[in-house]
C-alpha positions in Angstrom: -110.2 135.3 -57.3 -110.2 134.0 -60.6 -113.7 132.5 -59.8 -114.8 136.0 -58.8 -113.9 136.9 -62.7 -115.0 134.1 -64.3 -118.6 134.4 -62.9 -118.4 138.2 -63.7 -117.1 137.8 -66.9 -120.1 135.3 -67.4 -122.7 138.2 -66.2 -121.6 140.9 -68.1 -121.9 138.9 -71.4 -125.0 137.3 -70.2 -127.0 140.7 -70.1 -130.0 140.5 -72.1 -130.4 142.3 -75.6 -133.4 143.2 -77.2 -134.7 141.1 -79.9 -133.9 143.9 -82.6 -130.7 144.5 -81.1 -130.2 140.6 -81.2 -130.8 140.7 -85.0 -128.8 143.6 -85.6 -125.9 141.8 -84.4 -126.8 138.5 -86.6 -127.2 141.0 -89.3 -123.6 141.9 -89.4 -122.3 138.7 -88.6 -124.1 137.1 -91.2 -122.7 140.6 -93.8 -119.0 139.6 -92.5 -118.9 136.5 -93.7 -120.7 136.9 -96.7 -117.8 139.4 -97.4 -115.3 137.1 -96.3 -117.0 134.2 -98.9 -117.2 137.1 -101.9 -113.5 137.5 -101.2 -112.3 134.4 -101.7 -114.5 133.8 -104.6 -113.1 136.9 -106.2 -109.6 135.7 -106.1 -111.0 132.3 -107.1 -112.3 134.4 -110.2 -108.6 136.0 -110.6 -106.5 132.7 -111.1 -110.0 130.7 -112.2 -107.3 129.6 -115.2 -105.6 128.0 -112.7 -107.7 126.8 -110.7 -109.4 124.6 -113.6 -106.2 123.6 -115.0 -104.9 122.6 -112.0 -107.7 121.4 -109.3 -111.2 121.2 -111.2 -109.7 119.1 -114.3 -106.8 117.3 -112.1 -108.5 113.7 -111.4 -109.1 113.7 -115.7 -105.9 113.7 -116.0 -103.5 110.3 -116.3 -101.0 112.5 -114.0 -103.1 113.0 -110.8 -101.2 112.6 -107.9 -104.1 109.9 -106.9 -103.7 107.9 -109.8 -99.7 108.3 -109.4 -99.9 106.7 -105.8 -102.2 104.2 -107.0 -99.2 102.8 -109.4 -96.5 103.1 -107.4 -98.9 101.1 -104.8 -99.5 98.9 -107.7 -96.0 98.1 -109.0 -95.0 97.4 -104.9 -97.4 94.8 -104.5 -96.9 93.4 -108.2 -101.0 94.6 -109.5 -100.6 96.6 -112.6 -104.2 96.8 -112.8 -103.9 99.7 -110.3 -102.2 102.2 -112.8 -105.0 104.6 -114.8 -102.9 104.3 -118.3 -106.1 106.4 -119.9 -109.2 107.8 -119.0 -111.5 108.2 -121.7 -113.6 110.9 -121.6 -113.7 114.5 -123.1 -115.3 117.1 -121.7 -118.3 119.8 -123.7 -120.2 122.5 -123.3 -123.4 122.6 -125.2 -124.8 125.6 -123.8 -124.5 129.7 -125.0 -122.6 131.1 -121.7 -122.1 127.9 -120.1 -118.4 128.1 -119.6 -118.9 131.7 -117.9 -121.8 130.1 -115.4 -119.3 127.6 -114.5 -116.7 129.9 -113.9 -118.9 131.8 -111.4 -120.4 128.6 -110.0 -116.6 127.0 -109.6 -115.5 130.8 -108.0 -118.7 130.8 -105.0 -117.5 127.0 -104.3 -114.1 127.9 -104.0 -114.7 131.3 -101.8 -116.9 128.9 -99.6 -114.5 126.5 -99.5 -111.8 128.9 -98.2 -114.0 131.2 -96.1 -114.9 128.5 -94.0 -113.0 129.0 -90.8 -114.1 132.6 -91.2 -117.6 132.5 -92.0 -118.1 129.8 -89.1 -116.0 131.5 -86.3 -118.8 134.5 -87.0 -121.7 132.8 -86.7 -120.1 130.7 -83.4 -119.1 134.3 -82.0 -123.3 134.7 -82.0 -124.2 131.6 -80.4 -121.4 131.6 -78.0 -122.5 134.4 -76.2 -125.7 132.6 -75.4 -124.1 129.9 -73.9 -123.6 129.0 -70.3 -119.8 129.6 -68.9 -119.9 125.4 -68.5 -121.3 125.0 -71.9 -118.5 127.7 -73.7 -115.4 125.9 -71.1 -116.9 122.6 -72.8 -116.7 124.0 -76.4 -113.7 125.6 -76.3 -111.8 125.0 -79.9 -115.0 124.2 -81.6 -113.8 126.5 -84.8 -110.9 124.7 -84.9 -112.2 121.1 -84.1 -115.2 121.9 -87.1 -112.3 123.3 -89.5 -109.9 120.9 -89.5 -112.9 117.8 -89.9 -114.2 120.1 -92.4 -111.2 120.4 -94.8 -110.0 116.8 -94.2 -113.2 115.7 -95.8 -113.1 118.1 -98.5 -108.9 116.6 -99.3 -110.0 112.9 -99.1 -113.6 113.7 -101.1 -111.0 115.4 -103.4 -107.9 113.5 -103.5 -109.5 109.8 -102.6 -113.5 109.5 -103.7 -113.1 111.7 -106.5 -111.0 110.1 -109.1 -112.0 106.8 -108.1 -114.9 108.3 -109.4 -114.4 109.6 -111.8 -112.1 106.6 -113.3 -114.4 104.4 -113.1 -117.5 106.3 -114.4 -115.3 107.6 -117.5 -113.7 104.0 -118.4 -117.5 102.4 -118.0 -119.0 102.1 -121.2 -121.9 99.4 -122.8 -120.4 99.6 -125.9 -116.6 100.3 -127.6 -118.6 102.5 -130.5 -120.1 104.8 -127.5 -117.7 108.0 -126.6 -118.3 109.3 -123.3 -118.6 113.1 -123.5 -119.8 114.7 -120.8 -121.2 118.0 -119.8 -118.8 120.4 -117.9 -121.5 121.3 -115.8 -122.4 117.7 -114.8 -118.4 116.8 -114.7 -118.1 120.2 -111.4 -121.4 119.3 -110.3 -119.9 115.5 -109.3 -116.3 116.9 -107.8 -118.4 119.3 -106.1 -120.8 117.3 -104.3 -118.3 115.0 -103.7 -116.0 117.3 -101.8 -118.7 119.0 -99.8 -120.6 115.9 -99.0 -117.3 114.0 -97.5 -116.3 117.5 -95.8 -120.0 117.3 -94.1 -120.2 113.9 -93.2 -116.9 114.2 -91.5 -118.7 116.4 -89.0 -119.7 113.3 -87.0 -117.7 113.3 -83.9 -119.2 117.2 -83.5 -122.9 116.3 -84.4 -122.2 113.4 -81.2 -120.5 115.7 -78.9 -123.3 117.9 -79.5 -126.3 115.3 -79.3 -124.3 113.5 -76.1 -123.9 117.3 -73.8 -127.7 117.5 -74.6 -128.2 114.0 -73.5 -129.7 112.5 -76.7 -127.2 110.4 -77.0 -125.3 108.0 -74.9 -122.0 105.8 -75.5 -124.7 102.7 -74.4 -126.6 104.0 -76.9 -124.4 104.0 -79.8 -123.2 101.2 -78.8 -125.7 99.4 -79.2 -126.7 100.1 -82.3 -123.3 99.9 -84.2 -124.9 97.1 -86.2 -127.7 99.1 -87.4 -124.7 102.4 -88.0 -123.5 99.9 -90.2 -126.4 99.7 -92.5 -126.8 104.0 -93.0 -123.0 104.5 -93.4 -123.3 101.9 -96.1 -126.2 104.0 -97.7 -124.6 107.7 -96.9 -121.6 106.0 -98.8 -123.5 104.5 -101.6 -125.4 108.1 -102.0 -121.9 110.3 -101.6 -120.4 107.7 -104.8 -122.7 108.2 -107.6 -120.9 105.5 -109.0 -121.8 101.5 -108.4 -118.5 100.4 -107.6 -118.4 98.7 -104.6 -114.2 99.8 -104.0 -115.4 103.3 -104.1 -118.2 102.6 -101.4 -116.1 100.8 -98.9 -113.5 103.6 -99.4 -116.0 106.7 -98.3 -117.4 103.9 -95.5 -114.3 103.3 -93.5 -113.2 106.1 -92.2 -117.1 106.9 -91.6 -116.8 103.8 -89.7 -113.8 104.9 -88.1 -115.8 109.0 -87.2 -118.3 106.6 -85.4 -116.0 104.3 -83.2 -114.7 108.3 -82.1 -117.5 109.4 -81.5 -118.4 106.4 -79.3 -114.7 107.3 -77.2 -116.1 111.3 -77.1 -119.5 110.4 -75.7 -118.2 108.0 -73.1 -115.9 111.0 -72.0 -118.6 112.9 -71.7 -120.6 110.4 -69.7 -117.8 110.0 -67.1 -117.3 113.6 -66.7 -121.0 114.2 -66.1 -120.7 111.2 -63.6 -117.9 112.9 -62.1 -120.0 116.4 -61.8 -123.0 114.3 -60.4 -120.4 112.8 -57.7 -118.6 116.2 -56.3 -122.2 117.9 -56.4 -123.6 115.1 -54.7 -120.8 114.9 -51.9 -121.2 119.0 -51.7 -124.6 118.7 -51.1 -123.8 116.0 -48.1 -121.3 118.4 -46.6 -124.0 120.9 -46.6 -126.4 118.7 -44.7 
């Protein structure tokens, strides 16, 4: 019976739409979570004191809860080397209305930021309907799955690559008579690439489920070339830390060396369950015979 409703559940959202009917309906997906980002970048507007004070000019600050870890790590293992005493940069703005297009840069990354789950759970409620009943079982908890990777790249972008970062960038100098003042667009511009590009790349274990339902990929495959994985996590690293230091690097490539080893386990799990489907349809079709 509950076959029965399954496969009629699956025909009724199966029937066919017309093309302009088809955009239509992309149309207003696409319009709610616009909405949804404009939200969330108006309140980011609202408390955008805040907001800098606290989060956008936190890892500048001697206080940071990074840099606090780092010394308490530091006077545990007897390194005072790890505590950030000073970090000696000052922040300008050398442009007429600079501060204000930061403001409403800094408010459209925060309202992406935080209408995320929103704006992807629309656009997944238009592709899921075009999906097989096998292929939406498979995918079930994809929002989910894709949020919570999402945002725990964003925290350790944030709260990990960032004010190494930035620590070492602002305490690098060639010479003691050269101040380092840098531009407040190019100080946000870092912290937000940073954040984004650590929340993207920790999409890996999805971009592999993905690639091994389709077949692309298989857990031989990546296998067997972990060495070479190796090599382009170093780079994707070396490209998401602006910054030469070879700490910072290894950092952002562990846990991307960690993603992969997952994804590995995922696409094997997905090879023995296609075995196993190939099996039960095989001895169906024998029965048949």
């Amino acid at each position: 019976m509950a076959a029965d409703q399954d496969f009629d559940s699956e025909i009724e959202e199966g029937e066919e739409m017309t093309f302009l009917e088809h955009l239509e309906e992309l149309r207003w997906h696409i319009i709610r979570a616009l909405g949804s980002i404009v939200v969330f970048a108006i309140l980011a507007w609202v408390y955008r004191e805040w907001i800098y004070g606290t989060i956008i000019l936190g890892p500048s600050k001697t206080d940071f809860w990074t840099y606090r870890m780092l010394c308490k790590l530091g006077n545990f293992v007897g390194a005072d080397g790890l505590c950030v005493d000073a970090i000696n940069f000052k922040l300008q703005n050398i442009e007429v209305g600079g501060q204000f297009r930061m403001a409403l840069m800094t408010a459209g990354i925060v309202g992406l930021l935080f209408a995320f789950p929103y704006a992807f759970w629309e656009i997944w409620r238009f592709v899921k309907p075009g999906l097989k009943y096998t292929e939406r079982k498979a995918a079930r908890g994809a929002v989910f799955f894709v949020t919570v990777l999402f945002f725990t790249g964003v925290f350790f972008g944030y709260y990990i690559v960032t004010p190494l970062v930035v620590n070492f960038l602002a305490n690098f100098t060639l010479d003691e008579s050269i101040v380092n003042e840098f531009n407040i667009k190019s100080y946000i511009s870092t912290i937000a690439t940073l954040t984004l590009a650590c929340g993207v790349a920790f999409q890996l274990p999805i971009v592999v489920f993905v690639l091994s339902k389709v077949g692309l990929i298989t857990p031989a495959f990546m296998r067997e070339y972990r060495k070479h994985s190796v090599i382009v996590i170093l780079i994707i690293a070396a490209v998401i830390t602006p910054s030469p230091d070879i700490f910072s690097q290894v950092i952002v490539a562990l846990p991307l060396f960690l993603l992969y080893e997952v994804g590995i386990f995922i696409s094997a799990q997905i090879e023995r369950q296609r075995r196993a489907e190939e099996k039960a349809l095989q001895r169906r079709l024998e029965a048949g015979d």
